[in-house]
C-alpha positions in Angstrom: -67.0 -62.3 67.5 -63.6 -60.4 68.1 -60.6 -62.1 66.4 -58.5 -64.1 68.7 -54.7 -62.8 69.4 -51.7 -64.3 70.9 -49.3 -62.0 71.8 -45.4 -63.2 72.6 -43.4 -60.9 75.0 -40.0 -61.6 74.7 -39.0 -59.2 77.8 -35.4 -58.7 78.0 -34.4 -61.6 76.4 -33.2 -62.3 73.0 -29.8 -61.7 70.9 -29.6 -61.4 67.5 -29.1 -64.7 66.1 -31.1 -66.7 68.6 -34.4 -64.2 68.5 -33.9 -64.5 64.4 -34.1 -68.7 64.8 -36.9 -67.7 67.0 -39.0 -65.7 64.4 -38.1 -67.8 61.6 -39.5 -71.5 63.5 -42.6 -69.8 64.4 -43.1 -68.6 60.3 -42.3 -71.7 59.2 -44.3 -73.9 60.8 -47.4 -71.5 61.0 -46.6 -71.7 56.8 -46.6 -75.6 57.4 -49.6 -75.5 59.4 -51.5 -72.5 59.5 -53.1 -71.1 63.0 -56.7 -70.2 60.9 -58.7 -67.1 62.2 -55.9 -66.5 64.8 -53.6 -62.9 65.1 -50.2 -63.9 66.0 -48.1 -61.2 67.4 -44.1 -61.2 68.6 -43.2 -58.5 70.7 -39.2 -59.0 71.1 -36.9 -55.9 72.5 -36.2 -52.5 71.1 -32.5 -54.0 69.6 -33.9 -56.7 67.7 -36.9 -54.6 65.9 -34.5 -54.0 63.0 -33.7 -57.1 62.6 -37.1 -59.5 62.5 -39.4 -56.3 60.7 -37.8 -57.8 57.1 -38.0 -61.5 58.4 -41.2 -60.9 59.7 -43.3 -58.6 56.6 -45.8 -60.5 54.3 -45.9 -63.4 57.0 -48.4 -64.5 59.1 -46.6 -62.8 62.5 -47.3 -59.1 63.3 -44.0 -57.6 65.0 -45.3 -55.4 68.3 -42.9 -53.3 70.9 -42.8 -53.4 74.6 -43.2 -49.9 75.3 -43.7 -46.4 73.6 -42.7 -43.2 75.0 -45.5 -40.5 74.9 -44.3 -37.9 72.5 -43.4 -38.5 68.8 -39.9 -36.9 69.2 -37.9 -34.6 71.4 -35.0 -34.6 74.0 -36.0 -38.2 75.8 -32.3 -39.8 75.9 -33.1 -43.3 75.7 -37.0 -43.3 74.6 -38.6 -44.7 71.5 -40.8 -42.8 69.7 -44.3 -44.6 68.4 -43.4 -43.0 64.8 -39.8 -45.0 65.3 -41.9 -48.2 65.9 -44.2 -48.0 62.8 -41.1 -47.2 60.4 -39.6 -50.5 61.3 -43.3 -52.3 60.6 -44.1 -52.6 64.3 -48.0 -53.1 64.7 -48.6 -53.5 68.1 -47.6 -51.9 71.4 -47.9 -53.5 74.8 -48.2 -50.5 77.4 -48.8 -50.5 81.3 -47.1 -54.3 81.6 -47.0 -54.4 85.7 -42.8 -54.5 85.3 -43.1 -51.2 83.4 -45.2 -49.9 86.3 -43.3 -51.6 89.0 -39.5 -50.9 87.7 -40.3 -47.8 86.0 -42.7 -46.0 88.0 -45.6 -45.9 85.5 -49.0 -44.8 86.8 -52.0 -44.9 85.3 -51.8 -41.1 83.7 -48.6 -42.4 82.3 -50.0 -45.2 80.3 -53.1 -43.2 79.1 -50.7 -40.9 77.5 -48.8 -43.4 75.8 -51.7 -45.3 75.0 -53.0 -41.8 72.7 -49.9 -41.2 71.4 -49.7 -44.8 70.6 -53.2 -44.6 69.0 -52.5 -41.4 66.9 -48.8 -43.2 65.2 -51.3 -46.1 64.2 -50.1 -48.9 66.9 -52.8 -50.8 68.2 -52.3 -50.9 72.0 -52.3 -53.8 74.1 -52.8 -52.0 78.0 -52.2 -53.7 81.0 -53.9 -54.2 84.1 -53.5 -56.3 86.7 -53.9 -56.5 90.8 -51.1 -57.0 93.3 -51.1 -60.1 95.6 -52.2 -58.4 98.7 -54.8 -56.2 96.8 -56.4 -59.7 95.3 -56.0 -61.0 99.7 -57.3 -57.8 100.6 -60.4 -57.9 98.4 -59.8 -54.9 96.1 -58.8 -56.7 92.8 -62.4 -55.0 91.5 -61.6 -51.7 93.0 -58.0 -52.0 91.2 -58.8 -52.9 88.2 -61.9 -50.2 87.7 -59.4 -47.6 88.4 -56.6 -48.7 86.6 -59.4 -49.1 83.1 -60.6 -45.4 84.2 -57.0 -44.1 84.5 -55.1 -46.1 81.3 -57.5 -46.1 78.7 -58.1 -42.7 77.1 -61.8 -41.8 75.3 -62.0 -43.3 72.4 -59.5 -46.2 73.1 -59.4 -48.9 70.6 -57.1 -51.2 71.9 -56.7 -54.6 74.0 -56.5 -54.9 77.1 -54.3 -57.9 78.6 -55.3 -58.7 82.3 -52.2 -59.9 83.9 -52.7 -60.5 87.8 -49.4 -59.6 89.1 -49.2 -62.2 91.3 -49.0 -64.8 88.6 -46.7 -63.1 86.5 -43.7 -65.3 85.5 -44.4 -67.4 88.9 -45.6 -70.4 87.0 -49.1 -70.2 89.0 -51.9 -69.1 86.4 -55.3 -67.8 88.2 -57.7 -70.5 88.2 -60.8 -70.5 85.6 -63.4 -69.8 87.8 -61.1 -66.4 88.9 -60.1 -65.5 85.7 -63.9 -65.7 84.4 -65.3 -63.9 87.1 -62.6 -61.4 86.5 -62.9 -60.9 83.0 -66.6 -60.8 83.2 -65.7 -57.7 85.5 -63.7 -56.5 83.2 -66.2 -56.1 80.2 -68.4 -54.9 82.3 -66.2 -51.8 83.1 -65.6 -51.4 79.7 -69.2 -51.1 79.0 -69.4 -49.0 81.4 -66.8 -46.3 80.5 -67.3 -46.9 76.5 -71.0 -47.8 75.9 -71.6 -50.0 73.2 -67.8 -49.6 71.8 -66.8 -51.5 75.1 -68.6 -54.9 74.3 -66.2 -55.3 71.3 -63.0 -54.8 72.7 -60.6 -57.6 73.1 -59.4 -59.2 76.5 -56.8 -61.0 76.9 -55.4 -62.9 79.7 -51.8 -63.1 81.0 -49.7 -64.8 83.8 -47.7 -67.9 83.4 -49.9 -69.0 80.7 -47.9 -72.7 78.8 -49.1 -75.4 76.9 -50.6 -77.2 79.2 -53.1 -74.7 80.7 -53.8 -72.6 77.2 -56.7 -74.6 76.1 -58.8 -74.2 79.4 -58.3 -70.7 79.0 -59.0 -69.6 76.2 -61.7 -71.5 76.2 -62.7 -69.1 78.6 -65.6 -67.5 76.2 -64.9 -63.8 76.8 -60.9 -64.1 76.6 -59.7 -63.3 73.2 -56.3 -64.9 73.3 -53.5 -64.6 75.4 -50.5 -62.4 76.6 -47.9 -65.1 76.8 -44.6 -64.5 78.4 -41.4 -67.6 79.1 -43.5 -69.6 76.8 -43.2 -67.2 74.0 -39.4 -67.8 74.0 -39.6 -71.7 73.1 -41.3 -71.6 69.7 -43.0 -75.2 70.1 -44.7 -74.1 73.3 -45.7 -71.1 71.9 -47.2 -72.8 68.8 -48.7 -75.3 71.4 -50.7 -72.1 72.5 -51.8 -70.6 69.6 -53.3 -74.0 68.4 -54.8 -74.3 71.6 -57.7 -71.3 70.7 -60.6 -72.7 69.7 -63.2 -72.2 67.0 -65.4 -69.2 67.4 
C-alpha cells in the first residue's frame, strides 16, 4: 500500500514572517501530535525556499517547489534550476499545475521535460492533470486526461500524479465521490496501461478545493493517496484538519 501524501501549495502567497509562522505551527503541532504513516509536504514560493529549508530539515515536513525549469543551468532570466531546488533541501516538485499551463502556456511536452529534468536532480514530481469545465460538459474528461498522462509523464516516470479538475480549482466546489472514484479508477488504469506493472504503484492524489470538511470522504476514496491541497494549506489548523483526516491503510 503506497504511502499517503498531503501536499500544501502555497501559490503566490506568503511573505517572510507570515509563511515562517506558517511552517513553524504546522511542525509544532505534528511534534505534539504526530500525523503517523502520513508524508507531509509544504510547497511555498520560490522567495521563501531560503527561508523554511533550515526551519523545515530534520522535521516531519518535506519542503517541495512549484515549478522547475527544464534545464539545470543556462541563460533562462528568471528560471529555477532543479539543481537550485535540491541545494536549498527542496524534495518535491509540483509540475503541470492547470495555472502553470493556463497562465504560462505549458503543454504537455513542456511538463514531460521538466518532469525528467526534475527526475534526474532527484526531485520527486508531483504532475498535474486535470480537464476543463466544458471538456468534463462535453464528455472528453477521459480523452483529456489519457492524453495529458501520454504527453506529461516521461518513460520511466516515478512520480505522483495530482488530478486536479480545473473546474474545481480554488472555486470551493470539490467533484463529488462518485466522480472523483470513477475518475481515479481511470486514471490507474492509464497508468497501467502506459507503465505495466510500475503503474499500479504510483500515487494519486486528488486536488480541487479540497478543506476540512470534505478531506475525510476523500481520501477515503481507496485509490487516492492523499491530497493536493490549496487555500486550505495557508490556515495551518485546516490543513492539519486534512492531514488527520487520512485514514489507516
Amino acid at each position: 500500500m503506497s504511502t499517503p501524501i498531503i501536499v500544501g501549495n502555497w501559490k503566490m502567497n506568503g511573505l517572510s514572517a507570515d509563511s515562517a509562522d506558517r511552517a513553524k505551527q504546522i511542525v509544532d503541532s505534528l511534534a505534539t501530535v504526530p500525523a503517523a504513516g502520513v508524508e507531509v509536504v509544504v510547497c511555498p514560493p520560490f522567495t521563501q525556499l531560503a527561508l523554511l529549508g533550515p526551519l523545515l530539515k530534520d522535521t516531519p515536513v518535506a519542503m517541495g517547489a512549484q515549478d522547475c525549469h527544464k534545464d539545470d543551468k543556462g541563460a533562462h532570466t528568471g528560471d529555477i534550476a532543479p539543481s537550485m531546488l535540491t541545494d536549498l533541501g527542496t524534495t518535491h516538485v509540483i509540475l503541470g499545475h492547470s495555472e502553470r499551463r493556463r497562465d504560462h502556456e505549458e503543454v504537455d511536452e513542456t511538463v514531460r521535460e521538466k518532469t525528467v529534468s526534475a527526475m534526474k536532480a532527484g526531485l520527486t514530481p508531483i504532475v498535474c492533470i486535470g480537464e476543463t469545465e466544458d471538456q468534463r460538459q462535453s464528455g472528453q474528461t477521459e480523452d483529456t486526461l489519457g492524453w495529458q498522462i501520454k504527453g506529461s509523464l516521461p518513460d520511466g516516470f516515478a512520480g505522483i500524479v495530482a488530478y486536479e479538475p480545473v473546474w474545481a480549482i480554488g472555486t470551493g466546489l470539490a467533484a463529488t465521490i462518485e466522480d472523483i472514484t470513477n475518475t481515479v479508477a481511470f486514471i490507474r488504469a492509464e497508468l497501467v496501461r502506459q507503465f505495466g506493472d510500475a503503474g499500479k504503484s504510483l500515487r494519486i492524489l486528488y486536488g480541487g478545493s479540497v478543506d476540512a470538511n470534505n478531506a475525510a470522504g476523500i481520501l477515503a476514496i481507496p485509490d487516492v493517496a492523499g491530497a493536493l491541497v490549496g487555500g486550505a494549506s495557508l490556515k495551518p489548523d485546516a490543513f492539519l484538519t486534512i492531514i488527520r483526516a487520512v485514514p489507516a491503510r
